[in-house]
C-alpha positions, 0 to 999 in steps of 0.5 A: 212872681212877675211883675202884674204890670208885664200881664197888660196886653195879654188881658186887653187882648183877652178883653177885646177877644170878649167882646169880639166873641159877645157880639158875634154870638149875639149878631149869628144865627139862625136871622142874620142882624146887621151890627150897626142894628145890633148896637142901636138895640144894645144901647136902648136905640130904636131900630125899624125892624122890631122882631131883630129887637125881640129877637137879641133882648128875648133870646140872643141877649140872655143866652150870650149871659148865660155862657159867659157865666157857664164858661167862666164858672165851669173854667174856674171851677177847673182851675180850683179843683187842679190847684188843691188835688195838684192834678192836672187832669183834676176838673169840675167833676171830680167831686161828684157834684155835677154828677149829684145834678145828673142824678137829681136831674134823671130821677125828675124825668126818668124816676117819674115813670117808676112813681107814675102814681104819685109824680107827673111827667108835666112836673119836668118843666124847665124850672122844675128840671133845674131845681132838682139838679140843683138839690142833686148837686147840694146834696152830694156838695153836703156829703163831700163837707161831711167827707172832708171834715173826717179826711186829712188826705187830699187825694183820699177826697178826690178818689172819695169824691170820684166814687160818688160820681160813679155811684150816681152814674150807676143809679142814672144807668139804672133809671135809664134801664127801666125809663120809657122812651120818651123820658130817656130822650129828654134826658139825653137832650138834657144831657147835651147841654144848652145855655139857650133855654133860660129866662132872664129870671132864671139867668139872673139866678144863675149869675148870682150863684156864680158871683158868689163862687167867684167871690169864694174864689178870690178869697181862696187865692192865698191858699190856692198859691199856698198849695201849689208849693205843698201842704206842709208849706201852706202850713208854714205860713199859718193857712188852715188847710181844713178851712181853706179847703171848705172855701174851694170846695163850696166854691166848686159847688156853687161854680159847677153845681149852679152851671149844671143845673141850668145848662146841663153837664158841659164837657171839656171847658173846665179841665182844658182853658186853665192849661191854655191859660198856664201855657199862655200866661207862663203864671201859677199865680191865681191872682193873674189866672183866676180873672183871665181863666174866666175870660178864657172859659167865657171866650171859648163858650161864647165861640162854641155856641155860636158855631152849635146856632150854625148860623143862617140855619135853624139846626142847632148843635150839641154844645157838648159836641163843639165844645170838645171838638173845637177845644181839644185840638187846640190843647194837644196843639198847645202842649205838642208846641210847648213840649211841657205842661205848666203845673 
């Protein structure tokens, strides 16, 4: 492996680009706030204009958190599930696991007109929402462990798991087709995804699932260089695979399940920022990609919903729209440059 020394500037890169990326997606948007102001109010200082105040701690402030943590899960996630199905078109639903907090979340808003009698709509507030999709992502996470513990092949798990995301679609299809307008269109925005509609609370909870996923992650990175060279090689060196698998699995679900049910189903970051990291990095080492993939999938997140505020406007983008729009170029620029992916 190269020496971790060589990786110094491209990481002091990466962390002046996060920076850079934070303060203007807290300073942009629909009320323009000066950066002298904004810094002042960051720090705790007192500034004259109160509602600039409210206005970055309120709201700007736990939604840069928010897709700093939905980035840098959704991109993590994606490199794991590469790394052990040695797919590079694997990404963070290949499990089924945000499409099982899909589903969870359709059969709030949309299986409530199917039981009209025994739920309310009222019930599909935005705590509730994210609670359902929640136990629609564990609930599939579940059945995959259970999968996992009968299934030696690794690709048998990934088309196994690639089933259950076709089946939830299918049910989704299904509760859409009988679904009243007003409940189906909710769902839809649902689905566009947002990282703007959190509490602290709520943002809280959320980084703590995807500090755990983290932490999973980092405990994963033997295996994860391991599989890379094969199973048979990971067995050489007397790594459990059926354990080592468990630990990437529960960290996917903890990383992608936890982003999907607070932010809604985000397209794109997961499969795409670990093959620009490969490309930029010229690495497969995890112990370099897993803390620049996370800098990269929170860089690209934070970039996109600044442009989705379309600042000095109130009309406010899908984020699933940016992130596919502004991203996907990039890559088929990358790989067209390179002429070869790293994998």
């Amino acid at each position: 492996m190269s020496d971790q020394k060589t990786y110094k500037a491209p990481f002091l890169f990466l962390f002046l680009a996060f920076l850079v990326a934070g303060l203007l997606n807290i300073g942009l948007g629909s009320v323009s706030i000066p950066l002298g102001a904004m810094l002042k109010s960051l720090v705790g200082l007192h500034i004259e204009n109160e509602s600039w105040h409210y206005i970055i701690h309120s709201y700007r402030l736990p939604k840069a958190v928010t897709a700093i943590m939905v980035g840098g899960g959704l991109a993590v996630s994606g490199l794991l599930m590469q790394t052990l199905f040695r797919n590079p078109v694997a990404g963070p639903f290949v499990l089924g696991i945000s499409s099982g907090a899909s589903l969870g979340a359709a059969l709030l808003l949309m299986g409530a007109s199917l039981l009209s009698g025994y739920v309310s709509f009222s019930m599909a507030n935005d705590v509730s929402l994210a609670v359902a999709a929640s136990v629609g992502s564990f609930l599939v996470l579940l059945v995959i462990m259970l999968v996992a513990n009968r299934v030696r092949d690794t690709m048998a798990l990934l088309i196994i798991g690639l089933m259950f995301g076709s089946i939830s679609a299918a049910i989704v299809s299904v509760l859409a087709y009988f679904s009243p307008a007003e409940n189906l269109q909710r769902f839809i925005f649902w689905s566009y995804g947002s990282v703007g509609n959190l509490s602290w609370s709520q943002v809280g909870i959320l980084s703590l699932v995807v500090f755990f996923g983290l932490v999973l992650s980092i405990f994963s990175i033997k295996g994860l260089n391991a599989f890379l060279l094969g199973e048979n090689y990971a067995k050489s060196l007397g790594i459990s695979l059926k354990k080592a698998r468990y630990v990437i699995i529960i960290a996917t679900g903890l990383l992608a399940g936890s982003v999907t049910a607070f932010a809604g189903p985000i397209a794109f970051v997961g499969l795409a920022v670990p093959h620009l990291t490969r490309q930029i990095f010229s690495t497969m080492e995890h112990r370099i990609l897993l803390p620049a993939v996370f800098l990269y999938g929170a860089i690209l997140m934070l970039l996109c919903d600044t442009l989705a505020q379309l600042p000095s406007s109130a009309n406010v983008l899908p984020i699933n729209a940016i992130t596919s729009i502004v991203g996907a170029p990039v890559v088929i620029w990358l790989l067209t440059k390179k002429r070869k992916m790293i994998f």
